[in-house]
FIZA-16828 format. One record per residue (C-alpha): residue number from 1; x, y, z; residue in three letters. Coordinates in steps of 0.05 Angstrom, whole numbers, plus 5000, padded with zeros to 4 digits. Last residue first. Layout:
N
+-----+------+------+------+--------+
! num !   px !   py !   pz ! residu !
+-----+------+------+------+--------+
! NUM !    X !    Y !    Z !    Ala !
...
+-----+------+------+------+--------+
This chain:
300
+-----+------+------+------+--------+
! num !   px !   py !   pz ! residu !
+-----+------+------+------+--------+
! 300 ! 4199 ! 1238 ! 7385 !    Unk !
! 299 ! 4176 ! 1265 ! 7325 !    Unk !
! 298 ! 4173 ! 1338 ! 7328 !    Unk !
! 297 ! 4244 ! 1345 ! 7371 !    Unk !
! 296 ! 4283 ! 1291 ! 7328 !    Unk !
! 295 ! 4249 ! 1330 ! 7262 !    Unk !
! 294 ! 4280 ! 1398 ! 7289 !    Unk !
! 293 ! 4357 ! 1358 ! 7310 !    Unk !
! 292 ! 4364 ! 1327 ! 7235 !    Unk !
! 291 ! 4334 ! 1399 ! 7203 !    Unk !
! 290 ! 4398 ! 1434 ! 7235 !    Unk !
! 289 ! 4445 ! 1381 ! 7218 !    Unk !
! 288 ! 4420 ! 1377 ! 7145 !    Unk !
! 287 ! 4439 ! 1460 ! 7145 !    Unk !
! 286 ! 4441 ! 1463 ! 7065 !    Unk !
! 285 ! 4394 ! 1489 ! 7060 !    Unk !
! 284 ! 4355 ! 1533 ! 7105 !    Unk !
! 283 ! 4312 ! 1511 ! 7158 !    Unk !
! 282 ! 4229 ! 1533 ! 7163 !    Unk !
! 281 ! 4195 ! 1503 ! 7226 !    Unk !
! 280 ! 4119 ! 1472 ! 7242 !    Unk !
! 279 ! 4094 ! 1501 ! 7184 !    Unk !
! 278 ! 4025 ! 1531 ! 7178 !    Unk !
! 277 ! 4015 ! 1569 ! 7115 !    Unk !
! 276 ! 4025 ! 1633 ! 7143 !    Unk !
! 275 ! 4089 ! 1624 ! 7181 !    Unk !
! 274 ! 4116 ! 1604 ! 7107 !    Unk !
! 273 ! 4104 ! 1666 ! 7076 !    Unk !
! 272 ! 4130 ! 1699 ! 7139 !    Unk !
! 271 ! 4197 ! 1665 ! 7126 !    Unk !
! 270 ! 4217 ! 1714 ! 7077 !    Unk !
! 269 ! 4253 ! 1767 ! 7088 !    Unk !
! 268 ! 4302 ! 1732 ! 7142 !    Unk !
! 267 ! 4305 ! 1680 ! 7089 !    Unk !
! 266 ! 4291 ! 1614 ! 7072 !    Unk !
! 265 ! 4295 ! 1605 ! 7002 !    Unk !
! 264 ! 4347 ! 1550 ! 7001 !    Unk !
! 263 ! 4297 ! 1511 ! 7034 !    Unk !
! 262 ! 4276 ! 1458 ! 7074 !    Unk !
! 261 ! 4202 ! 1473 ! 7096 !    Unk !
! 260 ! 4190 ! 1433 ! 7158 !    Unk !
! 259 ! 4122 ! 1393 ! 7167 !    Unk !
! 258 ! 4082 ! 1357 ! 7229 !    Unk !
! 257 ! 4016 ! 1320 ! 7204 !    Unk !
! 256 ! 3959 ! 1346 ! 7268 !    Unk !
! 255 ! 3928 ! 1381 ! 7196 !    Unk !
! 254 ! 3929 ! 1318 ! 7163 !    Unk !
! 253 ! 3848 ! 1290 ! 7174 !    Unk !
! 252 ! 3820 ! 1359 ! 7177 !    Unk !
! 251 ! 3849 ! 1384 ! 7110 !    Unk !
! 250 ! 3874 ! 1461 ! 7115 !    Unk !
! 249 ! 3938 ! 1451 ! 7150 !    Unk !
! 248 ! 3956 ! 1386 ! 7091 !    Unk !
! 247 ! 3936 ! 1437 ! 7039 !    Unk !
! 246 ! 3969 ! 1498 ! 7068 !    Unk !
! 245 ! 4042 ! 1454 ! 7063 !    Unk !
! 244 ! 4035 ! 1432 ! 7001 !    Unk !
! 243 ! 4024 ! 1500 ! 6970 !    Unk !
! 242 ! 4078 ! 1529 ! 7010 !    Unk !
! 241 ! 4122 ! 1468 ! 6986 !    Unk !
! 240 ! 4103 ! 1480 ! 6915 !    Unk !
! 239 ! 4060 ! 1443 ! 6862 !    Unk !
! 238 ! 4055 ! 1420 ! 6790 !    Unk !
! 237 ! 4144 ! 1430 ! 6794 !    Unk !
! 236 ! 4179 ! 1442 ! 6864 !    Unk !
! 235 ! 4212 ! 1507 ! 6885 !    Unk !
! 234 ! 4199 ! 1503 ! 6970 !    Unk !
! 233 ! 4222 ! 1440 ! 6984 !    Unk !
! 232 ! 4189 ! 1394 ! 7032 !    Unk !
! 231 ! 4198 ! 1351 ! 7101 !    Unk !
! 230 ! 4133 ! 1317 ! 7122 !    Unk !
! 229 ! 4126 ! 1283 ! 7189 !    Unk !
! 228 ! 4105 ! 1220 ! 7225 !    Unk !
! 227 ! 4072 ! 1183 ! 7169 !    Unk !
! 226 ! 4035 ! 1118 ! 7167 !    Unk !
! 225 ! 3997 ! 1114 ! 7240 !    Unk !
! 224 ! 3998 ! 1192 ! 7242 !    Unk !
! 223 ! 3953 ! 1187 ! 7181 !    Unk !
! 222 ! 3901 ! 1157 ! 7218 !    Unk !
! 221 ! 3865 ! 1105 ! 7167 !    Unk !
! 220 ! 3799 ! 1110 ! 7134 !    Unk !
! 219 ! 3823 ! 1096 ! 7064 !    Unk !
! 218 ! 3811 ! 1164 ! 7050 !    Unk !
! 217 ! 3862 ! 1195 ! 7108 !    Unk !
! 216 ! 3919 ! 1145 ! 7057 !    Unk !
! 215 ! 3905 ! 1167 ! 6997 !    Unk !
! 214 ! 3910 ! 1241 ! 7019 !    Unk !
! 213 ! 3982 ! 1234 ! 7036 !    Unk !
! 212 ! 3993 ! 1197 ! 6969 !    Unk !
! 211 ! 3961 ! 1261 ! 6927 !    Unk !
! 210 ! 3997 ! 1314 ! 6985 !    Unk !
! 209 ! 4056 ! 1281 ! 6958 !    Unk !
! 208 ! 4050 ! 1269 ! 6878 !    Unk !
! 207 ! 4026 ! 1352 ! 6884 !    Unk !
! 206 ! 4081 ! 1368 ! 6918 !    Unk !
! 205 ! 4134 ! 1343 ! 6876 !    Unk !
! 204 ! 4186 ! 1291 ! 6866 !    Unk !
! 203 ! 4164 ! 1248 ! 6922 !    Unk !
! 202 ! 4203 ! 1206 ! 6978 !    Unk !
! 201 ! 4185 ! 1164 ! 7024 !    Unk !
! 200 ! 4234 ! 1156 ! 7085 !    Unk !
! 199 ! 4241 ! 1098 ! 7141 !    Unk !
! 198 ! 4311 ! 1103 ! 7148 !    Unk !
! 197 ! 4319 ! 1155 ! 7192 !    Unk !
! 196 ! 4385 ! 1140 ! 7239 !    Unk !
! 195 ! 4429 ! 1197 ! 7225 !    Unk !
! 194 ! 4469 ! 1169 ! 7171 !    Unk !
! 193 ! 4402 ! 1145 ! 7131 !    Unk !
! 192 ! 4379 ! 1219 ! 7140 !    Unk !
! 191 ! 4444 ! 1248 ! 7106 !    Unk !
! 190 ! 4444 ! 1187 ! 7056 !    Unk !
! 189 ! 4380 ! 1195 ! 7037 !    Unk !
! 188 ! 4375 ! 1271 ! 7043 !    Unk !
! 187 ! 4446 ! 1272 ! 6991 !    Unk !
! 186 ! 4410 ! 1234 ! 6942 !    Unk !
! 185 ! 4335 ! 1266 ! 6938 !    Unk !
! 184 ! 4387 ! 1334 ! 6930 !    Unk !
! 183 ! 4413 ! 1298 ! 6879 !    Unk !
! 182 ! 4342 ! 1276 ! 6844 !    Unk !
! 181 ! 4318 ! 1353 ! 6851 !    Unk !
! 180 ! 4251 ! 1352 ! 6862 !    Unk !
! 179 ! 4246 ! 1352 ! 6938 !    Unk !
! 178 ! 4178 ! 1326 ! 6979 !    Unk !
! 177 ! 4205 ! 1279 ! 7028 !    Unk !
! 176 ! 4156 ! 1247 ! 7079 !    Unk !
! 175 ! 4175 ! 1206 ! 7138 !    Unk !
! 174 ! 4170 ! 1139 ! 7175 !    Unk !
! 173 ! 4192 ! 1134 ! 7241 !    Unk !
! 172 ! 4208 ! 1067 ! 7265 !    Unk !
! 171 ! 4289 ! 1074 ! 7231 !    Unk !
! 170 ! 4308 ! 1122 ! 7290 !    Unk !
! 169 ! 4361 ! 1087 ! 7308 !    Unk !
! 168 ! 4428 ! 1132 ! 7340 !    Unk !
! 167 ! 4497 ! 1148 ! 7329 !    Unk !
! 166 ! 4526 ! 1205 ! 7342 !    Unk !
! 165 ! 4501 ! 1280 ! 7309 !    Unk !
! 164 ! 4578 ! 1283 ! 7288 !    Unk !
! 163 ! 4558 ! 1243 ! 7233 !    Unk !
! 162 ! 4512 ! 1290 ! 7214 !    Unk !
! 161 ! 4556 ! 1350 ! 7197 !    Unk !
! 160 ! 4603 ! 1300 ! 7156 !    Unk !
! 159 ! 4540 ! 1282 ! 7108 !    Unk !
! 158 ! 4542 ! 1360 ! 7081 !    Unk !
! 157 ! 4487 ! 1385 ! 7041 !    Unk !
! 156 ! 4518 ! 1427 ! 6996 !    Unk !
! 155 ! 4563 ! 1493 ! 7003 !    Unk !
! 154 ! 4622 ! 1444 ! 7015 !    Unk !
! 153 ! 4615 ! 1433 ! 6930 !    Unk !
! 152 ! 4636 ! 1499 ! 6913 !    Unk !
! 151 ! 4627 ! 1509 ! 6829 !    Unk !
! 150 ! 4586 ! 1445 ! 6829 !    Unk !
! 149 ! 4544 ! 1458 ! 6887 !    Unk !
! 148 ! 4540 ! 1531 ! 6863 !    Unk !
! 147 ! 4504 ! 1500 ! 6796 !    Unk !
! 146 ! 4464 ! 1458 ! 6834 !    Unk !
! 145 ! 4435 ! 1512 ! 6878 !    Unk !
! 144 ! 4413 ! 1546 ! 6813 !    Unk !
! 143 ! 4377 ! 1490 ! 6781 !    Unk !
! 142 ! 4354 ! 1533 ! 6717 !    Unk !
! 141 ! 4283 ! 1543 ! 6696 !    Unk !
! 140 ! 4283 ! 1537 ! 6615 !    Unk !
! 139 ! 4237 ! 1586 ! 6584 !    Unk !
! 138 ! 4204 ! 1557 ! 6522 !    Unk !
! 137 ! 4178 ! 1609 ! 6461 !    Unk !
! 136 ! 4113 ! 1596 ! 6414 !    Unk !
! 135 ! 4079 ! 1629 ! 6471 !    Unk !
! 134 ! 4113 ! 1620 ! 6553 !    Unk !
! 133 ! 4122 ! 1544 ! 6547 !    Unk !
! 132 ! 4154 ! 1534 ! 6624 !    Unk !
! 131 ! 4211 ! 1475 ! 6624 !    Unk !
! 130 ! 4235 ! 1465 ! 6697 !    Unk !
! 129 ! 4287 ! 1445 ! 6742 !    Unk !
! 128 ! 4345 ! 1450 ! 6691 !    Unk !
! 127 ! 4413 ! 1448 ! 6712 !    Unk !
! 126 ! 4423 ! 1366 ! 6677 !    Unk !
! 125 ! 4476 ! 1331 ! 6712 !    Unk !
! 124 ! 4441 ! 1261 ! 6691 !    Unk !
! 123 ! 4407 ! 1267 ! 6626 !    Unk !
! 122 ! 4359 ! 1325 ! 6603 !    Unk !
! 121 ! 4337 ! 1306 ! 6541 !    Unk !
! 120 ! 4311 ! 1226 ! 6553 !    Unk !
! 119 ! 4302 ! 1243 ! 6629 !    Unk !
! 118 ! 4246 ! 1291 ! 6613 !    Unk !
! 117 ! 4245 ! 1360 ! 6649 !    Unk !
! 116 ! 4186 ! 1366 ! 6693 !    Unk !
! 115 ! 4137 ! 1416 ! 6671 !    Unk !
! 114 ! 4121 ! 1485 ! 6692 !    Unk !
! 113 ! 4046 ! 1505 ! 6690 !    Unk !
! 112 ! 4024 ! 1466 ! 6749 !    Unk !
! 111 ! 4072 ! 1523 ! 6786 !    Unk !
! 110 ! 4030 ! 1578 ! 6762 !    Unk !
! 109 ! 4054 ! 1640 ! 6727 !    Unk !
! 108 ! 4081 ! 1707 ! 6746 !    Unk !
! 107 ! 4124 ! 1730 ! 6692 !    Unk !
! 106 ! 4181 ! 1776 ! 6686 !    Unk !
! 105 ! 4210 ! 1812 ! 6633 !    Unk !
! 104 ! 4283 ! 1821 ! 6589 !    Unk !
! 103 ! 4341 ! 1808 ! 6635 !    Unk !
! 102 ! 4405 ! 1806 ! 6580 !    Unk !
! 101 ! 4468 ! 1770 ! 6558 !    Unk !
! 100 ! 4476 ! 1743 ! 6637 !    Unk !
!  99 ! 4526 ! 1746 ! 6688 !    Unk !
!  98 ! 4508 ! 1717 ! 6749 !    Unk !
!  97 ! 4531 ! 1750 ! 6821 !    Unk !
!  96 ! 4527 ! 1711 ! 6877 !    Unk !
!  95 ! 4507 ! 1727 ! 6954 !    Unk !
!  94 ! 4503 ! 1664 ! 7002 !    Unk !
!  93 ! 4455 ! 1635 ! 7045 !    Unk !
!  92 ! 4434 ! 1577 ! 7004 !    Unk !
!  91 ! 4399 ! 1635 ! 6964 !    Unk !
!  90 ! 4416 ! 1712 ! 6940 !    Unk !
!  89 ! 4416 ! 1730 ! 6878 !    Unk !
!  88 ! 4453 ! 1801 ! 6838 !    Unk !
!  87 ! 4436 ! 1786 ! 6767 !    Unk !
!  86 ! 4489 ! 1820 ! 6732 !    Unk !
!  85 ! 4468 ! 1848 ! 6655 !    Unk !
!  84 ! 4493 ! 1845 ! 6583 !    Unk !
!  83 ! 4457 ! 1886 ! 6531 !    Unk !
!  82 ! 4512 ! 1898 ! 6482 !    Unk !
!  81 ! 4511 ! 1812 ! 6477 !    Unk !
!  80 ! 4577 ! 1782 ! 6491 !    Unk !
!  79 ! 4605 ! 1746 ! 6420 !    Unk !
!  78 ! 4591 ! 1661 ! 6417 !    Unk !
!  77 ! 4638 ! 1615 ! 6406 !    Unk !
!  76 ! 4623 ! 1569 ! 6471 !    Unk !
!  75 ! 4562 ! 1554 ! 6511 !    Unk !
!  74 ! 4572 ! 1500 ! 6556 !    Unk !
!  73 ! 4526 ! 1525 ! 6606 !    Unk !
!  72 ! 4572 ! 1548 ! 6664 !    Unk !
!  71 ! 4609 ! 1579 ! 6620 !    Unk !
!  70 ! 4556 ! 1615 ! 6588 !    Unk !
!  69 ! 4524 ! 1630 ! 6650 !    Unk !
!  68 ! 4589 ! 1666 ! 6677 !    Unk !
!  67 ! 4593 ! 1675 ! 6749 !    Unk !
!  66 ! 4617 ! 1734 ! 6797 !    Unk !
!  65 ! 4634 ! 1729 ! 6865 !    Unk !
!  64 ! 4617 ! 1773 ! 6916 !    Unk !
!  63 ! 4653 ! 1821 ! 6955 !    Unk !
!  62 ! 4606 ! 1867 ! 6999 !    Unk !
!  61 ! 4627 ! 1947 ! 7001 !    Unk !
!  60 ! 4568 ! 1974 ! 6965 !    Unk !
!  59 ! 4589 ! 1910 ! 6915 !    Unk !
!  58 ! 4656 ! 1892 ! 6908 !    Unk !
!  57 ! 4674 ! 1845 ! 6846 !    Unk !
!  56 ! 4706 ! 1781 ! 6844 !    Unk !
!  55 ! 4723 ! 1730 ! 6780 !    Unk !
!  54 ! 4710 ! 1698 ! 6723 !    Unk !
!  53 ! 4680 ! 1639 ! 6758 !    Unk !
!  52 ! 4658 ! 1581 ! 6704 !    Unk !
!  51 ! 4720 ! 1555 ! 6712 !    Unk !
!  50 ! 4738 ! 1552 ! 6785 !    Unk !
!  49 ! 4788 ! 1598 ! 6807 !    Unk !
!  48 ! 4858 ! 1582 ! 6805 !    Unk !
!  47 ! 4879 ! 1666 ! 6805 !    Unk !
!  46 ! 4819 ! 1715 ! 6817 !    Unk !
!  45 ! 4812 ! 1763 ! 6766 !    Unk !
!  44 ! 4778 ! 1834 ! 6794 !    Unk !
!  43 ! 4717 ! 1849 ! 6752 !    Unk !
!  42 ! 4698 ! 1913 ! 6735 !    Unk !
!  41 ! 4627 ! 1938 ! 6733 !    Unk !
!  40 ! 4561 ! 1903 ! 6691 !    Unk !
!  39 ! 4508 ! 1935 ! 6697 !    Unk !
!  38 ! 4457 ! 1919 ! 6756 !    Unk !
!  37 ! 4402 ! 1877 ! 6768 !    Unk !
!  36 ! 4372 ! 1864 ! 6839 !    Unk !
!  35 ! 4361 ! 1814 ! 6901 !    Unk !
!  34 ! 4337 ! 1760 ! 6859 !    Unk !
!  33 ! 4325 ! 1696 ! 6896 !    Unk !
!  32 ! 4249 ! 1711 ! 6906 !    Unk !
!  31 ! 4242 ! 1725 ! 6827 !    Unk !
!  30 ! 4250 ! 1651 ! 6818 !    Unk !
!  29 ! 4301 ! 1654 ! 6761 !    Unk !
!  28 ! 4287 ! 1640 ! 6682 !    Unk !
!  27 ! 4321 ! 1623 ! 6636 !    Unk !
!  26 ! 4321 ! 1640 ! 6551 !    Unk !
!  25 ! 4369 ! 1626 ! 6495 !    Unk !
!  24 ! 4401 ! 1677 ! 6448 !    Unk !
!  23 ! 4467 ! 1670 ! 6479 !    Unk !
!  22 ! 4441 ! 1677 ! 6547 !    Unk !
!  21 ! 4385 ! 1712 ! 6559 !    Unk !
!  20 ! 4341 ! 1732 ! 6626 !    Unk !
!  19 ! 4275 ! 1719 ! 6645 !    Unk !
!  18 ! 4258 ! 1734 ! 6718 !    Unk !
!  17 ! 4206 ! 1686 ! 6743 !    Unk !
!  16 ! 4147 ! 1701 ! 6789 !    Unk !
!  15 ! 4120 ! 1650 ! 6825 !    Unk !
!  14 ! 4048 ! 1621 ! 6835 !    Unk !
!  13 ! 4023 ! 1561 ! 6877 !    Unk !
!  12 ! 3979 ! 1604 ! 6921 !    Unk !
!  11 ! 4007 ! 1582 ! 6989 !    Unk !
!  10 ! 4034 ! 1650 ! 7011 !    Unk !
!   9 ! 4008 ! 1712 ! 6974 !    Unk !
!   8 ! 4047 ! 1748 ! 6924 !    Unk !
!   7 ! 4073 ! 1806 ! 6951 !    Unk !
!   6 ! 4147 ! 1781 ! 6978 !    Unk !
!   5 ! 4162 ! 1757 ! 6902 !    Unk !
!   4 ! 4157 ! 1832 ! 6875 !    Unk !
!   3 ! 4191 ! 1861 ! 6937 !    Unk !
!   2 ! 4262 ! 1855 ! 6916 !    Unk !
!   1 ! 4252 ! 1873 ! 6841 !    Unk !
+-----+------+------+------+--------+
């Protein structure tokens, strides 16, 4: 499981999804989070915990916490499945266990072929990033990083961090936001409003991006005249931040087009992929302060 993400190649638009079960219904996880399944094992009940936390368990000598998915979806009246599993993830730069009714298979599909929830079903707090019709079956792709967000909110993006930053305008330079989730879209406003970049586009995908980037070269213009520098998520509907990113290196008139992957994927394992689609720095969420200082040093 660990090295099944790491082999695909960088910039292809693919991912691999673990589907898993809960109360009949089926997820998915990027693969890439997913450090490994295991049984279930004891759990040690942690008093005043949040909700949808049943509680701690120690792991080759690592504590991590464990989370219910049917609490944290609602789901209520329903017996455990036999089959139950953990799905051991790291992201965000954190460890977290989630306990699931069952892991059945994983699929490597194509990032065009997951749609955009509608905001008519999902509504406003919605954890679902994706919809991918897998058969006569749909696989709903679940906003992980939300759902820690909710359980510890100080593992977000934090606008605190750039306040200390100081005061400064930066409001000239114009940049690029690729991020699908609308509250992450949120909390980079404000964070980048806070530390003097109000200039900022914003895109729900990477394909809507690199589409309005390439608008712009075809009109004759230099791109560096309109944008200064692109800041994009990795997990993004029709097309991904690695994607993204090898387009604008590969296309003549945007390669010079600075851009920082701003991930919670960003790992010590995995920041090759992005080294090999061209990007000027990868940051991890949800270190805004760190990505603040980076786009200061590419911009200025």
């Amino acid at each position: 499981m660990e090295h099944k993400g790491i082999l695909l190649e960088s910039g292809t638009n693919e991912l691999e999804i673990v589907e898993f079960e809960v109360a009949n219904n089926k997820f998915g996880i990027n693969v890439i989070k997913v450090k490994e399944i295991i049984q279930p094992i004891p759990v040690t009940f942690i008093p005043h915990a949040h909700p949808h936390v049943e509680g701690i368990i120690q792991l080759r000598g690592e504590v991590l916490p464990v989370v219910d998915m049917l609490r944290v979806l609602g789901i209520q009246g329903v017996e455990r499945n036999p089959q139950q599993k953990y799905i051991v993830a790291e992201f965000n730069k954190q460890r977290v266990v989630f306990h699931v009714d069952n892991v059945t298979q994983i699929h490597r599909i194509s990032w065009d072929q997951i749609e955009k929830p509608s905001d008519m079903y999902q509504g406003g707090t919605s954890q679902v990033i994706g919809v991918i019709k897998q058969n006569e079956q749909m696989i709903l792709l679940l906003d992980f990083e939300r759902i820690m967000v909710d359980i510890n909110p100080e593992s977000g993006i934090s606008v605190e961090s750039v306040k200390k930053l100081g005061k400064r305008d930066r409001s000239e330079k114009r940049i690029l936001i690729a991020e699908d989730s609308p509250l992450l879209r949120k909390l980079l406003f404000d964070t980048m409003n806070e530390a003097g970049y109000s200039n900022l586009e914003f895109f729900e995908n990477g394909r809507d991006a690199y589409e309005y980037l390439e608008g712009i070269v075809k009109g004759g213009s230099d791109i560096s005249e309109h944008i200064q520098l692109v800041v994009t998520d990795i997990e993004m509907p029709q097309m991904d931040g690695h994607h993204l990113t090898r387009k604008i290196k590969e296309h003549p008139d945007l390669q010079k087009l600075p851009v920082i992957i701003f991930s919670s994927l960003i790992t010590d394992d995995l920041r090759h992929k992005g080294d090999q689609v061209g990007a000027e720095d990868q940051i991890s969420k949800p270190e805004i302060a760190e990505l603040i200082l980076r786009i200061d040093q590419l911009i200025l």
